[in-house]
SESEGU-498245 format. One line per 4 residues: for each residue y, z, x of C-alpha. Coordinates in nm, 2 decimals. Layout:
BEGIN
Y/Z/X | ...
***
This chain:
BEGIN
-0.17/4.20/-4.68 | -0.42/4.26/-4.41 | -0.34/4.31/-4.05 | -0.57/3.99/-3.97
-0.37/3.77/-4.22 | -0.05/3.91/-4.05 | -0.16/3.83/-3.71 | -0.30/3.47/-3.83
0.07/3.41/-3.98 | 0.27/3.53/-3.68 | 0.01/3.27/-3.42 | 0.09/3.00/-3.70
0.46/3.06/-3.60 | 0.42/3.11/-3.27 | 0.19/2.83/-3.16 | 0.27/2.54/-3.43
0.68/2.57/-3.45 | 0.91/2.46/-3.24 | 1.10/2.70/-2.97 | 1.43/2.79/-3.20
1.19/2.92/-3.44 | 0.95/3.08/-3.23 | 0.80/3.45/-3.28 | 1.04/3.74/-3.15
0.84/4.00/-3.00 | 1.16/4.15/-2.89 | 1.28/4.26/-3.19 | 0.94/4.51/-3.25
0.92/4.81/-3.22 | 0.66/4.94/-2.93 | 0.44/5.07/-3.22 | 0.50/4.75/-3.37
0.38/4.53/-3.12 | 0.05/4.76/-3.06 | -0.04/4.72/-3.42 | 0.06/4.33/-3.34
-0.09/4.30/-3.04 | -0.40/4.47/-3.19 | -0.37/4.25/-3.54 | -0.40/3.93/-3.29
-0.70/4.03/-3.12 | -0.92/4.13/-3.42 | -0.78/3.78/-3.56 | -0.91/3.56/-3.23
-1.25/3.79/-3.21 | -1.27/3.65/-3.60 | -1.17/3.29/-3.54 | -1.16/3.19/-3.18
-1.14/2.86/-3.26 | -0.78/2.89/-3.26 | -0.72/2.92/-2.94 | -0.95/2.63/-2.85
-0.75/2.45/-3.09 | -0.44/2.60/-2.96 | -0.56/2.48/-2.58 | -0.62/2.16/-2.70
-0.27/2.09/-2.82 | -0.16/2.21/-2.55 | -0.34/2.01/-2.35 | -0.25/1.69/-2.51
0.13/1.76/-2.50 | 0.11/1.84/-2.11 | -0.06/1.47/-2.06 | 0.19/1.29/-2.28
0.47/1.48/-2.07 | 0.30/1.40/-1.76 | 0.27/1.03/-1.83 | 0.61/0.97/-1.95
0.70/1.12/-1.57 | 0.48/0.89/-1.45 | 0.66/0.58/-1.68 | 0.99/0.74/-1.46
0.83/0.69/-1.14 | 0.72/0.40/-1.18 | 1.07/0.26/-1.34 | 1.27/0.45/-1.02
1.02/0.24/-0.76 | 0.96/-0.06/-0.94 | 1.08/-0.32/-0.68 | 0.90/-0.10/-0.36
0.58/-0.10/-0.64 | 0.57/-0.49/-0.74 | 0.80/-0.67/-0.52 | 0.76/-0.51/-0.12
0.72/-0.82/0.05 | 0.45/-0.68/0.29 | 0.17/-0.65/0.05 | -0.11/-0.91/-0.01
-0.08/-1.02/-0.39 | -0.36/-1.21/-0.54 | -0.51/-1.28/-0.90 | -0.26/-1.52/-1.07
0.08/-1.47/-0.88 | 0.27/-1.57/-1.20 | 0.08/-1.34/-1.40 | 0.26/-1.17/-1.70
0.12/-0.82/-1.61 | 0.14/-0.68/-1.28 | -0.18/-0.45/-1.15 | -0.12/-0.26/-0.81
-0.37/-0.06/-0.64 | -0.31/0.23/-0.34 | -0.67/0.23/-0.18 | -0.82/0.31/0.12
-1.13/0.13/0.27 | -1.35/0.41/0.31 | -1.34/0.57/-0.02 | -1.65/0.57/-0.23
-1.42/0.51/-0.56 | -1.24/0.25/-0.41 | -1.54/0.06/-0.36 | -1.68/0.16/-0.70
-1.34/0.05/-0.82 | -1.32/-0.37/-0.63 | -1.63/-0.44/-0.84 | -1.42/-0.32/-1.17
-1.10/-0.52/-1.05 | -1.27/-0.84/-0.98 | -1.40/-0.86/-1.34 | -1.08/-0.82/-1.45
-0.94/-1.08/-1.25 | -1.22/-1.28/-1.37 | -1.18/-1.22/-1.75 | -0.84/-1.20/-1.75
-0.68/-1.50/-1.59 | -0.29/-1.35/-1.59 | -0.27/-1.05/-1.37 | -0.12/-1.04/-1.05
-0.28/-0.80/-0.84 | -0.11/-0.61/-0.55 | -0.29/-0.44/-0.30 | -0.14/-0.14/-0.09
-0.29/-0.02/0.19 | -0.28/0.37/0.14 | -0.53/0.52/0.45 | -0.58/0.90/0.37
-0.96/0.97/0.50 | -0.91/0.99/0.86 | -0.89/0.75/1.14 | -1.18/0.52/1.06
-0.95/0.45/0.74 | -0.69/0.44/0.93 | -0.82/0.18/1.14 | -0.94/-0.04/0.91
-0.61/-0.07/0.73 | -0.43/-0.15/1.10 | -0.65/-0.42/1.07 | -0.60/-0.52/0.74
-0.22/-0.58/0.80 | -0.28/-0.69/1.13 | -0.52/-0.97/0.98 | -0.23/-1.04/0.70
0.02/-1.09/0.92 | -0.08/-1.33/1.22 | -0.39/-1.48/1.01 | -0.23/-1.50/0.64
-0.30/-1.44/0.30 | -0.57/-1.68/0.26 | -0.74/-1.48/0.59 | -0.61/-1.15/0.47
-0.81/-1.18/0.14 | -1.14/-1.21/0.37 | -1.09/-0.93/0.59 | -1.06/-0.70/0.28
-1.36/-0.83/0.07 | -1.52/-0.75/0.43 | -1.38/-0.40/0.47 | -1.51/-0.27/0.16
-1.86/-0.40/0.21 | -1.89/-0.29/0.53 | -2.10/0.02/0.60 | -2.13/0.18/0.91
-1.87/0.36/1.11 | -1.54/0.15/1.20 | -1.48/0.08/1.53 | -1.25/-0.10/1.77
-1.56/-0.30/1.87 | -1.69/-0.34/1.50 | -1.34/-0.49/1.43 | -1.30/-0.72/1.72
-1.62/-0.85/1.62 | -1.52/-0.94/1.24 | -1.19/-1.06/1.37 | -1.39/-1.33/1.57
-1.60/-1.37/1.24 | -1.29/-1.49/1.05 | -1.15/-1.72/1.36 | -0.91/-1.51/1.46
-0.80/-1.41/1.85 | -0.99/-1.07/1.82 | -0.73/-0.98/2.12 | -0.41/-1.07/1.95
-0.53/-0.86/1.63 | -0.58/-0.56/1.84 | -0.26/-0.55/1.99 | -0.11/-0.64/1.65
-0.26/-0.29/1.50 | -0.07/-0.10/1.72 | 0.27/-0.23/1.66 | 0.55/-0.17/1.53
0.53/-0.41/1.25 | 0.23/-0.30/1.13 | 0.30/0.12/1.13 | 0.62/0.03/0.95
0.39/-0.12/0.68 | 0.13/0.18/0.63 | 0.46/0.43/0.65 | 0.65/0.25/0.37
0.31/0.26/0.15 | 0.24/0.64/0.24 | 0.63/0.69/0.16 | 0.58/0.49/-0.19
0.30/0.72/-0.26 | 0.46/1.05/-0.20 | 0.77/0.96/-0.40 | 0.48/0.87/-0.63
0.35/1.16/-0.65 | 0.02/1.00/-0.54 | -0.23/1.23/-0.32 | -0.56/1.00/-0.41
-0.72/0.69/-0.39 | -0.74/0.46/-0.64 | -0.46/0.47/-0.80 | -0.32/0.21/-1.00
0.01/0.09/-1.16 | -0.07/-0.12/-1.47 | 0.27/-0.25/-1.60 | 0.49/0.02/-1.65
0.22/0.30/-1.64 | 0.00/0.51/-1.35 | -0.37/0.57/-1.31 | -0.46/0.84/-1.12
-0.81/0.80/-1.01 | -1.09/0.56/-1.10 | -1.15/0.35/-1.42 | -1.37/0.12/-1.57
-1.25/-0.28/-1.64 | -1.26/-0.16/-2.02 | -1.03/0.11/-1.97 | -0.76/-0.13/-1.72
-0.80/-0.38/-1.96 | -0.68/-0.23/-2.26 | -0.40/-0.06/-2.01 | -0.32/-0.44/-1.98
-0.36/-0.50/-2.34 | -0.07/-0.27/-2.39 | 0.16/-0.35/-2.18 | 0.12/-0.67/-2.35
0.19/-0.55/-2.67
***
């Protein structure tokens, strides 16, 4: 038997078996595990498609661990998640599958993202969609999600849903001016809604949303919660959709 064939059956045991019958180095010799050691490198210079293969596997394994964590999370938080009683929900309120989103006006992907959300809404007339405001970018996000739940909370849902379309097409650098002039664009006292972003009532929102995150695990915006499952990160309808899709079946 040839040292490569030997080194191809000792990876075989090593990287396909499970850990009770994993390969025991420990039990060589030291001029064992040189010829070993030197058996497995001639055998990956040969074939290094095993390790790619072997990386890939791993790979694959690592995501399915990570997203049954993430199925844990999002069990442990569920009523914080779906059921806050701060956050705006629209779509179909009695929808059969719930879509949250963590965003933050003044990212690029966010934006990229509303345009992906609303066709879902569209094609898909049962979701419920949640929206958390989840500032991270600085204080010009910060102040437009102030303004957000300011807007929510003395103007309504109906307002609310206004202000947010607004906020993601708005370009340009938020201000205190810039806002008082859209809150006098929706017929609200641009006065009151100033004062209202620096309350009490509106900080305790944005905390319990940066506190939801971090139990999370969630550093990033978007991020979504499609049912029982997290998406870290930007998607097309497509992809949501079939997330929906599942959860469904």
């Amino acid at each position: 038997m040839t040292r490569t064939l030997i080194a191809a059956m000792a990876l075989s045991t090593a990287l396909l078996t499970g850990p009770a019958s994993a390969f025991d180095l420990s039990a060589m010799s030291p001029a064992e595990k040189d010829a070993f050691g030197a058996a497995v490198k001639d055998y990956l210079m040969e074939n290094p498609q095993v390790l790619v293969e072997a990386i890939g596997v791993l790979e694959q394994r690592q995501a399915e661990a990570e997203a049954e964590n993430d199925k844990v999370l999002v069990q442990t938080n569920a009523e914080d998640i779906f059921n806050d009683g701060h956050s705006w929900v629209g779509g179909n309120p009695d929808g059969d599958v719930t879509v949250v989103e963590f965003m933050d006006y003044r990212c690029s992907y966010c934006r990229k993202a509303y345009d992906e959300v609303e066709a879902l809404l569209e094609s898909d007339g049962n979701i419920r969609f949640v929206v958390k405001e989840f500032p991270i970018l600085g204080q010009q996000s910060d102040l437009s999600a102030r303004f957000a739940v300011a807007v929510k909370q003395l103007g309504g849902d109906e307002v609310y849903s206004t202000a947010h379309d607004a906020l993601i097409d708005f370009r340009g650098d938020i201000t205190l001016e810039s806002l008082t002039r859209l809150a006098g664009d929706l017929g609200l006292d641009a006065e009151a809604v100033m004062k209202r972003m620096n309350e009490e009532e509106v900080t305790a929102v944005l905390r319990a949303n940066h506190q939801l995150a971090e139990r999370m695990r969630i550093s990033g915006t978007p991020a979504f919660v499609i049912g029982g499952d997290l998406l870290r990160g930007y998607a097309p309808e497509a992809t949501m959709q079939k997330m929906v899709d599942d959860q469904r079946g």
